[in-house]
Biopython code that builds the backbone (N, CA, C, O; Angstrom):
import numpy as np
from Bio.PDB.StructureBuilder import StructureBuilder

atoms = [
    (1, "UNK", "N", (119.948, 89.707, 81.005)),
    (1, "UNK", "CA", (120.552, 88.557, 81.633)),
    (1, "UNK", "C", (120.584, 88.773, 83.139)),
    (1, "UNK", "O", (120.735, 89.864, 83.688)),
    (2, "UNK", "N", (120.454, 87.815, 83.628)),
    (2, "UNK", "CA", (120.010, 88.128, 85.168)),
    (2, "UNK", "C", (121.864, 88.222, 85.822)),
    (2, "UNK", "O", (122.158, 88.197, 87.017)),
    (3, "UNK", "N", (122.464, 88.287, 85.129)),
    (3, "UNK", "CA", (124.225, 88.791, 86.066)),
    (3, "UNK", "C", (124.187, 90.041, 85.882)),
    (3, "UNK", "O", (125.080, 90.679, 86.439)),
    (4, "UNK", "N", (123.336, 90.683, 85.194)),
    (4, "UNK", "CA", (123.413, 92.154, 84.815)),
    (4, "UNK", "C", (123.117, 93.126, 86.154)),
    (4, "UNK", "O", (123.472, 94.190, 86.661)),
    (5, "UNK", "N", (122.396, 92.222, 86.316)),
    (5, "UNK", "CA", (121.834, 92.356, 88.394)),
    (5, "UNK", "C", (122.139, 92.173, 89.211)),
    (5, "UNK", "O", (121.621, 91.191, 89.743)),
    (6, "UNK", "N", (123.165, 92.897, 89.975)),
    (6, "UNK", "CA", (124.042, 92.726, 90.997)),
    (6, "UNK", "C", (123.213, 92.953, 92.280)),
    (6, "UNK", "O", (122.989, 94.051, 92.790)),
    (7, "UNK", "N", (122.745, 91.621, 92.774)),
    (7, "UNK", "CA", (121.960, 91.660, 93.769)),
    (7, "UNK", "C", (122.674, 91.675, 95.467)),
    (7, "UNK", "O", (122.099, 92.180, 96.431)),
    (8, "UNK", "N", (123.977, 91.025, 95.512)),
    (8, "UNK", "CA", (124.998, 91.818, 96.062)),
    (8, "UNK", "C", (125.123, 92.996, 96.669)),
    (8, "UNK", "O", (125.499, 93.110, 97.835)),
    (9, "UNK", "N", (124.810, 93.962, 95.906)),
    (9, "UNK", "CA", (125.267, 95.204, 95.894)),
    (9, "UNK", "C", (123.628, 95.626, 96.897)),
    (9, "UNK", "O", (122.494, 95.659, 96.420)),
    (10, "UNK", "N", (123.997, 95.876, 98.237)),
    (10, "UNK", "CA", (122.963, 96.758, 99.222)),
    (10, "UNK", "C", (122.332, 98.148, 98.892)),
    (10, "UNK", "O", (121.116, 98.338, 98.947)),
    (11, "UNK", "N", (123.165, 99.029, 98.576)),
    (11, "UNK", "CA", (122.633, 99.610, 97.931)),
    (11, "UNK", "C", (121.687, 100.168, 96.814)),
    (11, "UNK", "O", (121.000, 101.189, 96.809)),
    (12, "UNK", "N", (121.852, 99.214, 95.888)),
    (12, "UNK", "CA", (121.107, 99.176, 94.591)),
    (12, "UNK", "C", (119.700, 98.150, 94.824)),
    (12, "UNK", "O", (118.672, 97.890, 94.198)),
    (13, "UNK", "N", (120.270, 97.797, 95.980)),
    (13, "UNK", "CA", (118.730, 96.859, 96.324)),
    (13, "UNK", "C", (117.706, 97.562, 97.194)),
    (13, "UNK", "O", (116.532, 97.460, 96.839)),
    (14, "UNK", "N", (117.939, 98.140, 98.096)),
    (14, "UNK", "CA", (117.317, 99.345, 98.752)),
    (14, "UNK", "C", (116.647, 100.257, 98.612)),
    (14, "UNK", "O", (115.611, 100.715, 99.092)),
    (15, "UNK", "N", (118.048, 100.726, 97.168)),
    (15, "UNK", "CA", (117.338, 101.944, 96.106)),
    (15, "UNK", "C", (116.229, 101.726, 95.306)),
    (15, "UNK", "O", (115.642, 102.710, 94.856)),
    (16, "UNK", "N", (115.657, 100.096, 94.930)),
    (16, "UNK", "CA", (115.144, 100.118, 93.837)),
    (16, "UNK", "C", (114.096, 99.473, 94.693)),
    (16, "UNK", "O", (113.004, 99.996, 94.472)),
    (17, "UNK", "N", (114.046, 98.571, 95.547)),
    (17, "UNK", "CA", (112.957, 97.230, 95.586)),
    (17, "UNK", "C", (112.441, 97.846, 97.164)),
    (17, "UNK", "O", (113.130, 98.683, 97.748)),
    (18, "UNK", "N", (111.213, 97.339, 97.722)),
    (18, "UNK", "CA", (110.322, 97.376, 98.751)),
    (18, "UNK", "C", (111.164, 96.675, 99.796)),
    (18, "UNK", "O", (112.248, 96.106, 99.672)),
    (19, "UNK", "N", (110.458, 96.844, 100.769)),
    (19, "UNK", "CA", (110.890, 95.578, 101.565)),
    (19, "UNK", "C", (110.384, 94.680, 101.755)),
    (19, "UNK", "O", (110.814, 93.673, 102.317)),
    (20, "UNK", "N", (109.140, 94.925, 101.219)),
    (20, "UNK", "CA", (108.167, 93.738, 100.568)),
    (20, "UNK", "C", (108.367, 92.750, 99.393)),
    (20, "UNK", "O", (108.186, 91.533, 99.346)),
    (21, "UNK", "N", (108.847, 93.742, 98.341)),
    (21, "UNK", "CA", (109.466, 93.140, 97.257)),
    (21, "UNK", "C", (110.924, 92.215, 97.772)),
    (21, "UNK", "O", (111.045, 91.091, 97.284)),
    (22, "UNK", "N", (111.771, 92.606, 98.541)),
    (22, "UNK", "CA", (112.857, 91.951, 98.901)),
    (22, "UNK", "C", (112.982, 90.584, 99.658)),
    (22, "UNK", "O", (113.647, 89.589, 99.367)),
    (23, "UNK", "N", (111.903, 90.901, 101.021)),
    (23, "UNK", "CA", (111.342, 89.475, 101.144)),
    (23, "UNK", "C", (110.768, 88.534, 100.633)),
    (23, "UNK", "O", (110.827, 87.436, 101.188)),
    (24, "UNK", "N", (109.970, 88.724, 99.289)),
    (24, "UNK", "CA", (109.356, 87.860, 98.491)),
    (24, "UNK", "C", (110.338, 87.373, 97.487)),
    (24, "UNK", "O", (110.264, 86.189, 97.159)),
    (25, "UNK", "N", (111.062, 87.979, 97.066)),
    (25, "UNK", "CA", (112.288, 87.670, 95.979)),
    (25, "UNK", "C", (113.054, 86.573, 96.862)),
    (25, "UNK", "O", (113.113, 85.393, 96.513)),
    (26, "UNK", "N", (113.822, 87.226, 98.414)),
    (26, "UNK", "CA", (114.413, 86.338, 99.097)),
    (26, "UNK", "C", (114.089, 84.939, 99.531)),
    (26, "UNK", "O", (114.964, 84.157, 99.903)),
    (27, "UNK", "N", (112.401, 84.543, 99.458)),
    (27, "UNK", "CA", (112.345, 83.149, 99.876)),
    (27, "UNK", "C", (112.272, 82.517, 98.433)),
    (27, "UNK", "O", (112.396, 81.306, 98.616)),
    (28, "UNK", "N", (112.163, 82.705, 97.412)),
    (28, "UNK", "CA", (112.183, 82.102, 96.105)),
    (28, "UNK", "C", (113.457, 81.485, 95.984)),
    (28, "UNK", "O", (114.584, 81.854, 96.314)),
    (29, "UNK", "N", (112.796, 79.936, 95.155)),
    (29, "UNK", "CA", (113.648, 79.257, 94.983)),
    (29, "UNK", "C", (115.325, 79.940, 94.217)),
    (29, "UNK", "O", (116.433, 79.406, 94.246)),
    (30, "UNK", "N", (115.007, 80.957, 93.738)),
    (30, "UNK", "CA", (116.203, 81.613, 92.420)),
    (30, "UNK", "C", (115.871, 83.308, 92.896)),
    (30, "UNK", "O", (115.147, 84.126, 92.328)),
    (31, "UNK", "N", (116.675, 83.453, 94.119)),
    (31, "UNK", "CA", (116.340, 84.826, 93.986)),
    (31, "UNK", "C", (116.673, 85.763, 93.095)),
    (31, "UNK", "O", (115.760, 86.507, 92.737)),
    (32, "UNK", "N", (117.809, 85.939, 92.609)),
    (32, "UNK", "CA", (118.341, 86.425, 91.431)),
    (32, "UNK", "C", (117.572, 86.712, 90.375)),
    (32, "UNK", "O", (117.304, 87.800, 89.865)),
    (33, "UNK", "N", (117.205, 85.492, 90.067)),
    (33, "UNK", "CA", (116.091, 85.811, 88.781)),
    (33, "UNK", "C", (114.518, 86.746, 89.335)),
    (33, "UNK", "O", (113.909, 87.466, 88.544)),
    (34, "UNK", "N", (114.250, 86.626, 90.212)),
    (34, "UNK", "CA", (113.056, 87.237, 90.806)),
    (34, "UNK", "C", (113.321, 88.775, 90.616)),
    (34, "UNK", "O", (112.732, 89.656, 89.991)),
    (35, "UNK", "N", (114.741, 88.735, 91.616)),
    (35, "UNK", "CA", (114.925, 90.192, 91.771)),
    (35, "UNK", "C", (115.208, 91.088, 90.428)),
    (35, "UNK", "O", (115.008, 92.299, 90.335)),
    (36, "UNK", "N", (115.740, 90.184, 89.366)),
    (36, "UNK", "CA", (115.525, 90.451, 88.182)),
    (36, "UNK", "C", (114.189, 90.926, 87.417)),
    (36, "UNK", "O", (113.862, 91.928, 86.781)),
    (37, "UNK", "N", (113.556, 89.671, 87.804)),
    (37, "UNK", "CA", (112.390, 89.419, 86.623)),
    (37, "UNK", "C", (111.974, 90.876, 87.168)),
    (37, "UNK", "O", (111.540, 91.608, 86.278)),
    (38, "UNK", "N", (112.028, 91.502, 88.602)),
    (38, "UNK", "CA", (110.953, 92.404, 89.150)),
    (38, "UNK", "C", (111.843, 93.919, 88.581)),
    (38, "UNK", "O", (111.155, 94.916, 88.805)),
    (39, "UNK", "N", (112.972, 94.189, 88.024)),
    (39, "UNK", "CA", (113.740, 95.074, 87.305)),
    (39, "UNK", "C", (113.300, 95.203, 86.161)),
    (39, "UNK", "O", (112.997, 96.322, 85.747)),
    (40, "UNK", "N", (113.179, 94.199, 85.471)),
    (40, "UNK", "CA", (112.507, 94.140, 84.132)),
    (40, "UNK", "C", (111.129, 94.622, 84.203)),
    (40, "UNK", "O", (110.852, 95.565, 83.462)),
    (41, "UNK", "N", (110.142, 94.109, 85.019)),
    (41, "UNK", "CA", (108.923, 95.138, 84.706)),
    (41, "UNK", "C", (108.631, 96.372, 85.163)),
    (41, "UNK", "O", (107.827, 97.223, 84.784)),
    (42, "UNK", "N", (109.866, 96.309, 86.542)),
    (42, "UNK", "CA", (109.501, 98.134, 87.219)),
    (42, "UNK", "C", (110.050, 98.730, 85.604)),
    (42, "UNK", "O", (109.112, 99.339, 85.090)),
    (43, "UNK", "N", (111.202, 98.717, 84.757)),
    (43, "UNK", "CA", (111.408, 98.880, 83.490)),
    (43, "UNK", "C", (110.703, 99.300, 82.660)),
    (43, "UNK", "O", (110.812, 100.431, 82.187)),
    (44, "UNK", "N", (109.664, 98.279, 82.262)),
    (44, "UNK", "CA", (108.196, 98.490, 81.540)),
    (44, "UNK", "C", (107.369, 99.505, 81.927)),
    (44, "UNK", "O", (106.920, 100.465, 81.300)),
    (45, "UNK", "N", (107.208, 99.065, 83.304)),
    (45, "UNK", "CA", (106.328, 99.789, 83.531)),
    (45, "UNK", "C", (106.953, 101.399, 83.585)),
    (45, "UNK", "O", (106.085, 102.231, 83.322)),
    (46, "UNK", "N", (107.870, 101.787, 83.786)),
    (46, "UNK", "CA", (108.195, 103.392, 83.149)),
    (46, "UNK", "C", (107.748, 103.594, 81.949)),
    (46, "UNK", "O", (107.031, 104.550, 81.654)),
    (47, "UNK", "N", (108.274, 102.386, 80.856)),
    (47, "UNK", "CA", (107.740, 102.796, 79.563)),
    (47, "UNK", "C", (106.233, 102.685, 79.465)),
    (47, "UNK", "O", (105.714, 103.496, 78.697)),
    (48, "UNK", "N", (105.396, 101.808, 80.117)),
    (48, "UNK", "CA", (103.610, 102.144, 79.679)),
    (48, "UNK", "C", (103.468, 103.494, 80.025)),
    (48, "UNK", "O", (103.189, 104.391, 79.229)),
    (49, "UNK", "N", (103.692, 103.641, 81.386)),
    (49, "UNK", "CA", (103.458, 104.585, 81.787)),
    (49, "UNK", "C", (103.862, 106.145, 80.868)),
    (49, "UNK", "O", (103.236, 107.205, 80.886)),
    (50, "UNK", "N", (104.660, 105.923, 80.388)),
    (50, "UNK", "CA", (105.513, 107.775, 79.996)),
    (50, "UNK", "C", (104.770, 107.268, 78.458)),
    (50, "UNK", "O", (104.556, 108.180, 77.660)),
    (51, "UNK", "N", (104.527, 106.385, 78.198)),
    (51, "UNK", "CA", (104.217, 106.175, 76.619)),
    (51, "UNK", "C", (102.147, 106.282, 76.220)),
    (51, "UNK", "O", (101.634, 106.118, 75.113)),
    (52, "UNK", "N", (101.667, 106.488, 77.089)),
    (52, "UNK", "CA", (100.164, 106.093, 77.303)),
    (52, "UNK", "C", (99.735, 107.392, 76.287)),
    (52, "UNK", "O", (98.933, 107.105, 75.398)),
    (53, "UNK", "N", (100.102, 108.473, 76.338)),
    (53, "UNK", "CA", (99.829, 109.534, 75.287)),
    (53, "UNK", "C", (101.282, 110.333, 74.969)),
    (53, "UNK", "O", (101.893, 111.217, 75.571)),
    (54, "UNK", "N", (101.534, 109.573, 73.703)),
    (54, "UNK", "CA", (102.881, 109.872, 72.950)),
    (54, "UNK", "C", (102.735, 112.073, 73.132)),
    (54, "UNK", "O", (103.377, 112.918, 73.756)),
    (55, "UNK", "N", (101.626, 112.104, 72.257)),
    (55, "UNK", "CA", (101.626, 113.649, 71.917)),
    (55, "UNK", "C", (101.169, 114.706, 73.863)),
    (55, "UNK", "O", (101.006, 115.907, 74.082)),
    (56, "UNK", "N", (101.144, 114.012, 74.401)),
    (56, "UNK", "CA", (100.954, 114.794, 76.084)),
    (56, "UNK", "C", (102.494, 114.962, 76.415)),
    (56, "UNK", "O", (103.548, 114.457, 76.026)),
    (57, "UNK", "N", (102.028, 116.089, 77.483)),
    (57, "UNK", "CA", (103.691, 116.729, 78.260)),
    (57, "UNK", "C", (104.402, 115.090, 79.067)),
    (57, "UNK", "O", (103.919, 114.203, 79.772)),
    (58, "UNK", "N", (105.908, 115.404, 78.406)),
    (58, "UNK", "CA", (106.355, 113.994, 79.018)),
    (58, "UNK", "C", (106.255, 114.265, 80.606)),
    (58, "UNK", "O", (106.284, 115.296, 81.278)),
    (59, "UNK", "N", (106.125, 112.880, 80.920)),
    (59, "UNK", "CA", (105.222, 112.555, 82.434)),
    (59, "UNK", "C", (106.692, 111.904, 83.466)),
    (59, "UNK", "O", (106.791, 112.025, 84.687)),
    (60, "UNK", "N", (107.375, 111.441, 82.836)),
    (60, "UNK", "CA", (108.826, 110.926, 83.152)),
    (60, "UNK", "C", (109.822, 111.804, 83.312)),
    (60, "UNK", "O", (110.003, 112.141, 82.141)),
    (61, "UNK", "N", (110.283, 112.164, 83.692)),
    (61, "UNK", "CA", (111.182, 113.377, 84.260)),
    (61, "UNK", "C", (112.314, 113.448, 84.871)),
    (61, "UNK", "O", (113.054, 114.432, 84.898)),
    (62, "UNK", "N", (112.585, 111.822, 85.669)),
    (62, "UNK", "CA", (113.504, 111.438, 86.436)),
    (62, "UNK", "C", (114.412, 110.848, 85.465)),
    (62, "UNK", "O", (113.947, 110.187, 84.536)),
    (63, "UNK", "N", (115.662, 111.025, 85.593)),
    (63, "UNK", "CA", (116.726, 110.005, 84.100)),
    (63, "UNK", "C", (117.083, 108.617, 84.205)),
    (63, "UNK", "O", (116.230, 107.970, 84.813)),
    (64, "UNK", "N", (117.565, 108.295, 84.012)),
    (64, "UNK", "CA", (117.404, 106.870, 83.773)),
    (64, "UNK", "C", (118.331, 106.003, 84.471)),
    (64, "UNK", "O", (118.574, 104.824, 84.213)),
    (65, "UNK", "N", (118.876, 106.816, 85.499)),
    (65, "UNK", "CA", (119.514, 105.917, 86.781)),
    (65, "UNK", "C", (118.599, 106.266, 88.079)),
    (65, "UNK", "O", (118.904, 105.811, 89.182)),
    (66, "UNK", "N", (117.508, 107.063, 87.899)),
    (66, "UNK", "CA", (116.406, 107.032, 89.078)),
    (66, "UNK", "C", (116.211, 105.533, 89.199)),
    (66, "UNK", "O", (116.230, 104.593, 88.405)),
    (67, "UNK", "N", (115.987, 105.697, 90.692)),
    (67, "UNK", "CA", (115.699, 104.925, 91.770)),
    (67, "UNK", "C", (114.452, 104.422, 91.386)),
    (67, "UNK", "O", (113.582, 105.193, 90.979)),
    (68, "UNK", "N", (114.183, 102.690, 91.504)),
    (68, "UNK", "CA", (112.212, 103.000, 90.930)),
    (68, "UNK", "C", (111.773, 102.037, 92.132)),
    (68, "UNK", "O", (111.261, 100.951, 91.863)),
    (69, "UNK", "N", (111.993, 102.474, 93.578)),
    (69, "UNK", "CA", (111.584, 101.949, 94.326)),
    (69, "UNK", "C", (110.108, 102.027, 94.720)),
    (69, "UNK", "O", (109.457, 101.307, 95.477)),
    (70, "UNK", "N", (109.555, 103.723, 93.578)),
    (70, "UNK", "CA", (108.125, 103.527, 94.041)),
    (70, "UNK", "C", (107.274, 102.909, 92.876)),
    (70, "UNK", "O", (106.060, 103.031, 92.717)),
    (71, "UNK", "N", (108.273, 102.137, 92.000)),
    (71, "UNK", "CA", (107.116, 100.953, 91.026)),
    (71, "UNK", "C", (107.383, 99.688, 91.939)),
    (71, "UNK", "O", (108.528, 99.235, 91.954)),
    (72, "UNK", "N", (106.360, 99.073, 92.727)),
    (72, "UNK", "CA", (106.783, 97.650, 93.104)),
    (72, "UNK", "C", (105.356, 96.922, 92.710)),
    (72, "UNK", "O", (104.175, 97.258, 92.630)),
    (73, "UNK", "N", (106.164, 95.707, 92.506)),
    (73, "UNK", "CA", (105.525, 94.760, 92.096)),
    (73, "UNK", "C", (105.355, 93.625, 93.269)),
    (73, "UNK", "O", (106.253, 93.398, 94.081)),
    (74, "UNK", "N", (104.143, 92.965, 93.262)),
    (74, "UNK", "CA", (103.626, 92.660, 94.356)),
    (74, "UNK", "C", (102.890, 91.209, 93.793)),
    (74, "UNK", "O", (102.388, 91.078, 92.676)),
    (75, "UNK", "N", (102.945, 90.395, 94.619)),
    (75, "UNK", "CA", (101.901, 88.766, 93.707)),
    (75, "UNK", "C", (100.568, 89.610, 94.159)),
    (75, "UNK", "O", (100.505, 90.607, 94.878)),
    (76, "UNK", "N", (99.599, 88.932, 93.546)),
    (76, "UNK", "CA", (98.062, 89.132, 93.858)),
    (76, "UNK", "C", (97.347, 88.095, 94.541)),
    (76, "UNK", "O", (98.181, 87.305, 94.984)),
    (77, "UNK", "N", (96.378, 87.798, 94.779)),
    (77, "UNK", "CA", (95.939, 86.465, 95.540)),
    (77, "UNK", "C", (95.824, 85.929, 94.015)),
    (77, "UNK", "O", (96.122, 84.748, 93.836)),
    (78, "UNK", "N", (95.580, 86.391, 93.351)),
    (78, "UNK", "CA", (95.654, 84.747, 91.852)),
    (78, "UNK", "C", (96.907, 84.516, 91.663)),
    (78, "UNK", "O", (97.049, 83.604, 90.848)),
    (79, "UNK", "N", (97.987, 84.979, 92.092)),
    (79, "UNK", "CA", (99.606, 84.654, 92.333)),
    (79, "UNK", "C", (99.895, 85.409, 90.997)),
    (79, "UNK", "O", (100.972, 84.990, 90.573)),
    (80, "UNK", "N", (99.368, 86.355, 90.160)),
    (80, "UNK", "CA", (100.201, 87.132, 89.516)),
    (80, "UNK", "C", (100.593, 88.242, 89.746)),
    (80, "UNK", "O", (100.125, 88.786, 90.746)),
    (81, "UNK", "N", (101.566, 88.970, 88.939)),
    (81, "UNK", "CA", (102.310, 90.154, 89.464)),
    (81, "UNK", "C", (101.337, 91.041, 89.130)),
    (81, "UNK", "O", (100.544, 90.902, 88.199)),
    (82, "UNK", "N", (101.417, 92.324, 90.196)),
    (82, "UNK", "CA", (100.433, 93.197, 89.993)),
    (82, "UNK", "C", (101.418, 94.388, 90.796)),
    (82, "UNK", "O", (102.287, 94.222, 91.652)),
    (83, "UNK", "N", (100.924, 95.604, 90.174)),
    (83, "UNK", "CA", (101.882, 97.152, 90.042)),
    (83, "UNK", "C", (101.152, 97.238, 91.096)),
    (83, "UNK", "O", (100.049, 96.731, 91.300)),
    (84, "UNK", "N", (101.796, 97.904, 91.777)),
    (84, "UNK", "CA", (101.465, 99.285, 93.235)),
    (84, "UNK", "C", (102.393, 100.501, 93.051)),
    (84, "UNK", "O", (103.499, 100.633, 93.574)),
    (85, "UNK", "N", (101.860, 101.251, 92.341)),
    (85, "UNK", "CA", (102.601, 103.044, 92.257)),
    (85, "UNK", "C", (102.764, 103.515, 93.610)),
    (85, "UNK", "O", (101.983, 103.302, 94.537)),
    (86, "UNK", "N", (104.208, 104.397, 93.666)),
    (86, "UNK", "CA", (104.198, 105.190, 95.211)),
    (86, "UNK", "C", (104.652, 106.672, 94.756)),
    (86, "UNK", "O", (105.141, 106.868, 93.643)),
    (87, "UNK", "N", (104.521, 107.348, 95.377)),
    (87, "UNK", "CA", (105.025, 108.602, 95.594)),
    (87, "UNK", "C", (105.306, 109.450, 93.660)),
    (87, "UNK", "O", (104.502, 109.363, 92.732)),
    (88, "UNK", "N", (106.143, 109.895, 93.646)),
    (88, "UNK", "CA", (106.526, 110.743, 91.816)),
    (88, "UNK", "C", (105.820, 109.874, 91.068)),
    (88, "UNK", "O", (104.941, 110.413, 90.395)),
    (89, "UNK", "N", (105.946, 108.350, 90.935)),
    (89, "UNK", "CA", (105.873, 107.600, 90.119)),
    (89, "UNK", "C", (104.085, 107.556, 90.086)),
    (89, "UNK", "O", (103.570, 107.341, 88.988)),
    (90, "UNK", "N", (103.520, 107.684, 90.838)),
    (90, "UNK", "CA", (101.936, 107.097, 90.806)),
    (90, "UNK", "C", (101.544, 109.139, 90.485)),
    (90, "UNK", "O", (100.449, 109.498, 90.052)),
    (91, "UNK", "N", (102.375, 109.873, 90.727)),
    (91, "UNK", "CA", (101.909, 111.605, 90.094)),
    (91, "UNK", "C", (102.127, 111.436, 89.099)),
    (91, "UNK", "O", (101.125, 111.484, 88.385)),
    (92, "UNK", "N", (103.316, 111.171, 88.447)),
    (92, "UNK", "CA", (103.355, 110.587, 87.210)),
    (92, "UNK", "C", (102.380, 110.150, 85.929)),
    (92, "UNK", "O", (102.014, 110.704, 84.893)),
    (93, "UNK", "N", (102.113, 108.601, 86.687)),
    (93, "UNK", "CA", (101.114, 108.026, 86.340)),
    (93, "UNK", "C", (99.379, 108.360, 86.267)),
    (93, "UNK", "O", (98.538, 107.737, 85.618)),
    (94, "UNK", "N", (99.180, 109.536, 87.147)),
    (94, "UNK", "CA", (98.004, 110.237, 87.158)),
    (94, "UNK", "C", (97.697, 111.372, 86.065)),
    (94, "UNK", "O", (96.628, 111.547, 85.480)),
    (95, "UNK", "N", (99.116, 112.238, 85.902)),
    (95, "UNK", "CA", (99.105, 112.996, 85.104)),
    (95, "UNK", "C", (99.454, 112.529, 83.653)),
    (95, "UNK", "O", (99.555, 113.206, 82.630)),
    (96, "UNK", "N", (99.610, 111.186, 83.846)),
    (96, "UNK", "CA", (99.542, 110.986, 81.867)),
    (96, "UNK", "C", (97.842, 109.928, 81.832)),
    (96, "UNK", "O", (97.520, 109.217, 80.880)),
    (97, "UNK", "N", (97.210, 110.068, 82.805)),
    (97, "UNK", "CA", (96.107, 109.798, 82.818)),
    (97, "UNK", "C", (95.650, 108.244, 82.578)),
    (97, "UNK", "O", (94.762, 107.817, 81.840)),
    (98, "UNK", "N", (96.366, 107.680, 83.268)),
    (98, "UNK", "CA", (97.230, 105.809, 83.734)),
    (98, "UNK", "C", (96.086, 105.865, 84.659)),
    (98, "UNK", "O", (96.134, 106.661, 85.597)),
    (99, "UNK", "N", (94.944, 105.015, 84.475)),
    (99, "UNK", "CA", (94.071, 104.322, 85.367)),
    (99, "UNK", "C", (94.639, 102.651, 86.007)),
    (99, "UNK", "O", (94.310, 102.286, 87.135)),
    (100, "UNK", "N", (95.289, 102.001, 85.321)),
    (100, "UNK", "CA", (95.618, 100.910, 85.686)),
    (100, "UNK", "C", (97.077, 100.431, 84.859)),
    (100, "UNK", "O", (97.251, 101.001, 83.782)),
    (101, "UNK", "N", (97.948, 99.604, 85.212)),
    (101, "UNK", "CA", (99.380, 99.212, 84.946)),
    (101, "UNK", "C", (99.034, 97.822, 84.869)),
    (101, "UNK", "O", (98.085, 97.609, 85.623)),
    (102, "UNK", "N", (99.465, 96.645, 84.185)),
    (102, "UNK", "CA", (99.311, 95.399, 84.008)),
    (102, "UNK", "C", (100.633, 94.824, 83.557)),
    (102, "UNK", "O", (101.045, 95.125, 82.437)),
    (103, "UNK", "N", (101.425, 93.913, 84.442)),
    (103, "UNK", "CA", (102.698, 93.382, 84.347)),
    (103, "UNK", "C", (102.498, 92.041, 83.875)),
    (103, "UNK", "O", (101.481, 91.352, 83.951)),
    (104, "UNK", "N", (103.361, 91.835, 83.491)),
    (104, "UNK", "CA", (103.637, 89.754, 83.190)),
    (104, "UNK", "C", (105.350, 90.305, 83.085)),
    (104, "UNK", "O", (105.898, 91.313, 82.637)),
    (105, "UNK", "N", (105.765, 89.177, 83.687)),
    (105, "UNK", "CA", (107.197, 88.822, 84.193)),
    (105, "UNK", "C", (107.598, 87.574, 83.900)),
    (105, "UNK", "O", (106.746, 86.688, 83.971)),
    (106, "UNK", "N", (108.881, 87.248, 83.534)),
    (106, "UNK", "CA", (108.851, 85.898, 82.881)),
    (106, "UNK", "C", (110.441, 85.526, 82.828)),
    (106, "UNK", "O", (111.134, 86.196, 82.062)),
    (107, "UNK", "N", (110.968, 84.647, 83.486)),
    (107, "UNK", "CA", (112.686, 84.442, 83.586)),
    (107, "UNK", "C", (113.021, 82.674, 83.428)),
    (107, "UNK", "O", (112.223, 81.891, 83.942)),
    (108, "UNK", "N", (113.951, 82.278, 82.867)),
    (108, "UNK", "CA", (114.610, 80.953, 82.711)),
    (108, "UNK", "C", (115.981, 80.950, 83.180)),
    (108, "UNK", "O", (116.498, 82.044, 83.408)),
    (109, "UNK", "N", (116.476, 80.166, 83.313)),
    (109, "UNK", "CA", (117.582, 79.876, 83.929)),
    (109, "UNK", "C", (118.779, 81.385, 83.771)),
    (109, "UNK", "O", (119.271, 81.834, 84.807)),
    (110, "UNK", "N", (119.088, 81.961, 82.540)),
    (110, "UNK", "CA", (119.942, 83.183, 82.838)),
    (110, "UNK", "C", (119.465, 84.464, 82.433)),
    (110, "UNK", "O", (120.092, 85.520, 82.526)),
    (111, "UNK", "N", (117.921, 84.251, 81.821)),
    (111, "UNK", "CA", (117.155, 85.412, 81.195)),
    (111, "UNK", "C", (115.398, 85.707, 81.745)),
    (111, "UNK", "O", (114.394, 85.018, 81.568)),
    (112, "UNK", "N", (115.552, 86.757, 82.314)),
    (112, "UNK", "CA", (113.850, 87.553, 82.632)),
    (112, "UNK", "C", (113.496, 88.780, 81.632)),
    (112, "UNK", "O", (114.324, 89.527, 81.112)),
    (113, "UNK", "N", (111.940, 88.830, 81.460)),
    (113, "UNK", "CA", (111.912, 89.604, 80.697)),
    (113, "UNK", "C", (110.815, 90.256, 81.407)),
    (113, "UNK", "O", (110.403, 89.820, 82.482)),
    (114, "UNK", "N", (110.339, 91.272, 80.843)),
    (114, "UNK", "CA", (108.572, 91.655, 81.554)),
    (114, "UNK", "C", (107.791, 92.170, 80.489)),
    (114, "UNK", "O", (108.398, 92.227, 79.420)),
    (115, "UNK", "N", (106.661, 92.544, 80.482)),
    (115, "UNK", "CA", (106.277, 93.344, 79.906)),
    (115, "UNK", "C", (105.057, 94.336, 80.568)),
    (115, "UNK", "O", (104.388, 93.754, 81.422)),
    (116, "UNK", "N", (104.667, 95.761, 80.293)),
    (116, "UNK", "CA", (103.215, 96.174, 81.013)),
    (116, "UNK", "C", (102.849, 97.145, 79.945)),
    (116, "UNK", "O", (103.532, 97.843, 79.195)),
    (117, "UNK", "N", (101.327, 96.951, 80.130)),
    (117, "UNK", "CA", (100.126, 97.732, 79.661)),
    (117, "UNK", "C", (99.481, 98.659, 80.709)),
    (117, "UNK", "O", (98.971, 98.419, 81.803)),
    (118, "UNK", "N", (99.641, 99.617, 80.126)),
    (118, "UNK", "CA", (99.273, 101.057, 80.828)),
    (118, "UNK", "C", (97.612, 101.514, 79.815)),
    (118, "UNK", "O", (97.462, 101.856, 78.642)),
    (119, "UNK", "N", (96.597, 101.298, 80.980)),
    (119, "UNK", "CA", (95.472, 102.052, 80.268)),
    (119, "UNK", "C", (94.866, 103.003, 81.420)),
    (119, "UNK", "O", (93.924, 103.755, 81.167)),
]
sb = StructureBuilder()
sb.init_structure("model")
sb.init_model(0)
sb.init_chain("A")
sb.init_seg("    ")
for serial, (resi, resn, name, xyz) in enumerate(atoms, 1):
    if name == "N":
        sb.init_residue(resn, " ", resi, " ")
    sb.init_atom(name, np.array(xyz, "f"), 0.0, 1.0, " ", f" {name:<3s}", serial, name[0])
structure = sb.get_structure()
């Protein structure tokens, strides 16, 4: 539910989103839900990512109040969401042998969801 997202809160927005990501959320008609919808797939995308080879050394390491400011999600020129890995998160993603991340993001009036494919 997008109240679950205290967008409010400076800190937790800093910690998690670009400043790229923040300006793009901010001119949207519903920022809330943006800044949401974009929680929900940095989300996912931990799980493609740590899940791409169940039986390999886990690749995820950070717990589960890490910061995932280096998954951002970004429009593409066809205006869909598209992953950009930074820093732990894209070592991560190298060492479970993640060639590409694929998001879809999706929110209605009090609910976003995402989903990503890690190949």
């Amino acid at each position: 539910m997008l109240e679950d997202i205290n967008i409010e809160n400076e800190t937790f927005i800093e910690r998690n989103y670009t400043e790229r990501e923040i300006a793009y959320c901010q001119r949207q008609p519903n920022p809330h839900a943006s800044f949401t919808g974009r929680w929900c797939a940095k989300e996912a995308v931990v799980k493609a990512v740590s899940n791409l080879h169940l039986q390999r050394e886990k690749v995820w390491v950070r717990g589960s109040a890490a910061p995932l400011i280096d998954i951002e999600i970004v429009i593409a020129e066809s205006g869909a969401p598209e992953v950009v890995l930074h820093g732990e998160v894209e070592e991560a993603a190298e060492k479970a042998g993640v060639q590409y991340v694929k998001v879809s993001i999706s929110h209605i009036d009090t609910y976003a969801i995402a989903t990503a494919i890690s190949y």
